[in-house]
N, CA, C and O of each residue as an XYZ file, in Angstrom:
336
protein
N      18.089     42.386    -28.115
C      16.904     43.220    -28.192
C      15.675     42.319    -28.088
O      15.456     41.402    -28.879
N      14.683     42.726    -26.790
C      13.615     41.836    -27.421
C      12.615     42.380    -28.225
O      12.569     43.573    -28.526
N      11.692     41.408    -28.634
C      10.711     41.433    -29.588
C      10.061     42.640    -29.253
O      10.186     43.249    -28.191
N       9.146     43.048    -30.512
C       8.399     44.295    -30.289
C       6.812     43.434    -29.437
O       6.068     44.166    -28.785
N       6.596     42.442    -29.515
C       5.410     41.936    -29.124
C       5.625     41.588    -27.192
O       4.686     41.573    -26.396
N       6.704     41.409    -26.936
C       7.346     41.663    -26.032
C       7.028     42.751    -25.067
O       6.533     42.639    -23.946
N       7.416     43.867    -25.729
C       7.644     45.231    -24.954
C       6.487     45.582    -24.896
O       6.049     46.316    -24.010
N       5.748     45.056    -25.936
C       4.001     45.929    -26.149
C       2.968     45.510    -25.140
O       2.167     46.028    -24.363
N       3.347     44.398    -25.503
C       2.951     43.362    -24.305
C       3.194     43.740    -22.440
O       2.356     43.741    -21.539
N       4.299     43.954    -22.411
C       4.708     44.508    -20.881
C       3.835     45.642    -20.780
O       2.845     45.655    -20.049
N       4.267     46.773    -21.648
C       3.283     47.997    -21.812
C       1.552     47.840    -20.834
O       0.995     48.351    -19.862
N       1.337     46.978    -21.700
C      -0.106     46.574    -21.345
C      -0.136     46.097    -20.464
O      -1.194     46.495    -19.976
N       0.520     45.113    -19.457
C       0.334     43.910    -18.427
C       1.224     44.601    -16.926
O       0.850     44.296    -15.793
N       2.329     45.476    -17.158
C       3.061     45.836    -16.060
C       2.474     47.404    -15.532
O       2.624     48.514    -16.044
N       1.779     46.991    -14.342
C       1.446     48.312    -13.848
C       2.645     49.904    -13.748
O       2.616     51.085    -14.095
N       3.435     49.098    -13.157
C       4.530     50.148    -12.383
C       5.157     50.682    -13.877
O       5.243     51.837    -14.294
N       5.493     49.616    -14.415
C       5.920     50.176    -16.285
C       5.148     51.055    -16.987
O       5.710     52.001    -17.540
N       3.869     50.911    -17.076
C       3.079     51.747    -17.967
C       3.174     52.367    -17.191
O       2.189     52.919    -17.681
N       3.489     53.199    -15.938
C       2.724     54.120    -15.637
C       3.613     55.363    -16.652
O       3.108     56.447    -16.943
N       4.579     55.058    -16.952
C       5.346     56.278    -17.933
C       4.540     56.430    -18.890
O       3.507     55.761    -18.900
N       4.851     57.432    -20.016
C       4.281     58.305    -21.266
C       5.164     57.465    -22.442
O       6.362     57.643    -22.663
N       4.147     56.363    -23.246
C       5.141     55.904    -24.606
C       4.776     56.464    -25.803
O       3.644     56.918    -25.972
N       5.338     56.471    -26.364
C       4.872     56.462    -27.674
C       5.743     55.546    -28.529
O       6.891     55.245    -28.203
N       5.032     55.040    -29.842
C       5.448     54.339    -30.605
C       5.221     55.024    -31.985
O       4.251     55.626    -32.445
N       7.026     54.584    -32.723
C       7.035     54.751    -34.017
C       7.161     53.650    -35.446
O       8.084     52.903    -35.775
N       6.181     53.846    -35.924
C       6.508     52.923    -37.224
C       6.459     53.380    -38.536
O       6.199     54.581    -38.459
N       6.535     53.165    -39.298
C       7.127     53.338    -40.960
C       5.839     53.940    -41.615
O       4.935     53.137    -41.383
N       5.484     54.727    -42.147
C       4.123     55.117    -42.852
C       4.669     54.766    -44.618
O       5.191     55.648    -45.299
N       4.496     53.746    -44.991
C       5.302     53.462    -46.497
C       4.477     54.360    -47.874
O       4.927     54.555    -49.004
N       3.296     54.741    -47.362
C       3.064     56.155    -48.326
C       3.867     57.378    -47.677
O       4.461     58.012    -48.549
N       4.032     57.839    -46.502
C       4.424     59.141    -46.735
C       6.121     58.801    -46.475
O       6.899     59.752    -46.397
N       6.566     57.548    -46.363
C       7.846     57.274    -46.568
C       8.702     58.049    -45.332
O       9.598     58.872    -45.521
N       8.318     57.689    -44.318
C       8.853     58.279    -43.381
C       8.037     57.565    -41.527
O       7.158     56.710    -41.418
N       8.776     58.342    -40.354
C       8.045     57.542    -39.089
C       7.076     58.250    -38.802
O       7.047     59.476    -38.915
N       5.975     57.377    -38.307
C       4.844     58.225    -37.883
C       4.718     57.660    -36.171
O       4.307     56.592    -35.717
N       5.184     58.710    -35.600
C       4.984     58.415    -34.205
C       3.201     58.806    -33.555
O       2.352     59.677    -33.748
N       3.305     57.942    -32.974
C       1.405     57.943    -32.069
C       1.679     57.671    -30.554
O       2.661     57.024    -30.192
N       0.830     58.157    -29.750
C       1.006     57.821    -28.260
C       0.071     56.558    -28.117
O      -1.043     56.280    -28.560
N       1.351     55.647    -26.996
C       1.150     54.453    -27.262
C      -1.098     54.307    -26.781
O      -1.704     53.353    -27.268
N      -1.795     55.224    -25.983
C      -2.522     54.958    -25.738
C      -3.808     55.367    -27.068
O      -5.006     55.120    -26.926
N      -3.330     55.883    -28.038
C      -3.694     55.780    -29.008
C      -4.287     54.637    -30.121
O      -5.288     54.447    -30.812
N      -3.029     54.035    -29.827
C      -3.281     52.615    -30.322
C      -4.084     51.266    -29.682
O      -3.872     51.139    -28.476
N      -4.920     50.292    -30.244
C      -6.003     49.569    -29.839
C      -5.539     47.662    -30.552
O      -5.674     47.142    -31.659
N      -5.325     47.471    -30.037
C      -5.359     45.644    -29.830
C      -6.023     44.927    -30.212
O      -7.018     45.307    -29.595
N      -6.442     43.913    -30.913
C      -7.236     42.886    -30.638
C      -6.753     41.319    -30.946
O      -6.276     41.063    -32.052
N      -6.894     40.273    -29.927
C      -6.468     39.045    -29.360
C      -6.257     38.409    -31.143
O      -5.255     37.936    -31.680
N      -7.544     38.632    -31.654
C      -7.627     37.950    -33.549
C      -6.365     38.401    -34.464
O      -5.938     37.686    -35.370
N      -5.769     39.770    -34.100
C      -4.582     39.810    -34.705
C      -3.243     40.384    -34.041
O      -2.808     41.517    -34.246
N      -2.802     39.653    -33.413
C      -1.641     39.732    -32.495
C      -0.411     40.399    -33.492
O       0.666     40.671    -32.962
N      -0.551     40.571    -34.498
C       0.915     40.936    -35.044
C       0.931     42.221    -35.680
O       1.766     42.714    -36.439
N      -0.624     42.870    -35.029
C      -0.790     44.680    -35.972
C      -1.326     45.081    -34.898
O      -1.734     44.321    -34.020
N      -1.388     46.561    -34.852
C      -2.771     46.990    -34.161
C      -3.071     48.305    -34.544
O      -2.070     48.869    -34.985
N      -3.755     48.777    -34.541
C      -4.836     49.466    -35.315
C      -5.092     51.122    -34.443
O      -5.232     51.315    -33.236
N      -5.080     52.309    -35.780
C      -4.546     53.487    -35.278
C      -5.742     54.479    -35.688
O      -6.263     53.947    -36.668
N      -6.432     55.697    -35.386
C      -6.989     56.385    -36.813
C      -6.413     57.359    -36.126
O      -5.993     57.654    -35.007
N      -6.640     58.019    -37.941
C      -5.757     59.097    -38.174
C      -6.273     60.429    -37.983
O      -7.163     60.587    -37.148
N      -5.902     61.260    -38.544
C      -6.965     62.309    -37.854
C      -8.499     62.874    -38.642
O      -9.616     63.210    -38.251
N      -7.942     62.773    -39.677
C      -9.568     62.523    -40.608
C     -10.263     61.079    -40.131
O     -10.773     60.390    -41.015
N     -10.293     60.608    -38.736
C     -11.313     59.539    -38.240
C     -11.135     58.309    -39.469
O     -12.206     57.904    -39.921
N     -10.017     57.757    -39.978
C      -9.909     56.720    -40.974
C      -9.011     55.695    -40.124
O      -7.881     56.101    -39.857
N      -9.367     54.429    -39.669
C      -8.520     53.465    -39.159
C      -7.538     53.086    -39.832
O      -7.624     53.725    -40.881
N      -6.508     52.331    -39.884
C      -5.558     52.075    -40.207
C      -4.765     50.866    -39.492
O      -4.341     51.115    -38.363
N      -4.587     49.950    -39.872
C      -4.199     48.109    -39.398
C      -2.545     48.537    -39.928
O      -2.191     48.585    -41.106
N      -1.550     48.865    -38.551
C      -0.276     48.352    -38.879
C       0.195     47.460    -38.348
O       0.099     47.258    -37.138
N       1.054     46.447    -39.490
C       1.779     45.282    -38.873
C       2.955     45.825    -37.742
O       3.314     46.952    -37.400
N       3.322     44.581    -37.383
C       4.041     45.239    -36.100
C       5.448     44.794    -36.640
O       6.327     44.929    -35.789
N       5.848     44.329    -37.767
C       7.212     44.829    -38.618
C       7.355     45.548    -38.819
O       8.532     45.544    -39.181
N       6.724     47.117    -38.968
C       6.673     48.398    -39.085
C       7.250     48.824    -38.405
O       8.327     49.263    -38.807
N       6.875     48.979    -36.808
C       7.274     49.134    -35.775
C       8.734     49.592    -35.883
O       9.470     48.656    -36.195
N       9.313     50.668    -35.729
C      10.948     51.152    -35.630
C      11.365     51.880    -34.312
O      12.524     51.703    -33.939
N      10.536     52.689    -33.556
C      11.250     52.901    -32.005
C       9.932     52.909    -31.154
O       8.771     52.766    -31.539
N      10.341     53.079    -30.113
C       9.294     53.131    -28.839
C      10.486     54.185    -27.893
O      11.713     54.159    -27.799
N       9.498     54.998    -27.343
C       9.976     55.911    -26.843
C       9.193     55.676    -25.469
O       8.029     55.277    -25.498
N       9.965     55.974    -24.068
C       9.331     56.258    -22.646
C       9.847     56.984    -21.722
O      10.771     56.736    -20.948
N       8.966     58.227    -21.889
C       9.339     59.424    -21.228
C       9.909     60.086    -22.099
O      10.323     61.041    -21.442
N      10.305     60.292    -23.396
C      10.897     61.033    -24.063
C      12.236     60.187    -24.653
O      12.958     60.407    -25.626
N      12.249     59.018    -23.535
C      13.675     58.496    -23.974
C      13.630     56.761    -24.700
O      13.041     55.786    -24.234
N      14.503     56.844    -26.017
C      14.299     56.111    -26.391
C      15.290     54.558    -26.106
O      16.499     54.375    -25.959
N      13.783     53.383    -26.125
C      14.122     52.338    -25.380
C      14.023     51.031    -26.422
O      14.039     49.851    -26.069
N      13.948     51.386    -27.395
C      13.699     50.034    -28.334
C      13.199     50.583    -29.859
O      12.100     50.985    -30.244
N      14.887     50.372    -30.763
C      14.769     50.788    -32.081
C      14.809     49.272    -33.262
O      14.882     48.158    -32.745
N      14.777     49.352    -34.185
C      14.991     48.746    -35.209
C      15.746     49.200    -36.423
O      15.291     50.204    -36.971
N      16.400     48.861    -36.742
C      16.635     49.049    -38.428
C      15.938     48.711    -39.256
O      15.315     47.650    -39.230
N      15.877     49.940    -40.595
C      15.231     48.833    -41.314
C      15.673     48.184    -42.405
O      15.008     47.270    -42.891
């Protein structure tokens, strides 16, 4: 399996790849369960390579690490899980 920094990474850099629909799921450890977001939802920055940053729907940001991270989905179909 590769890395989640990996795939996220391609996401962003491979034209013909992104052009599919992702979404990504990771762990919400208050509501104890996955909180899936579409991957274009989510926002980057170079200063912290190992989270990236979501808001929610009351407009409140939110910094998740990318150990969180448990599936990625493209097209509906899923391409990269974790245990946790």
């Amino acid at each position: 399996m590769q890395p989640i920094q990996a795939l996220l990474h391609r996401i962003q850099s491979d034209r013909e790849f992104s052009l599919a629909r992702f979404v990504v799921g990771y762990y919400d450890r208050v509501a104890k369960t996955i909180v899936q977001v579409p991957f274009e939802h989510m926002s980057f920055e170079a200063r912290e390579p190992f989270s990236f940053e979501v808001v929610d729907e009351e407009g409140v940001a939110h910094s998740i690490p990318l150990h969180r991270v448990r599936e990625v989905y493209r097209n509906g179909e899923l391409i990269w899980h974790r245990q946790p």
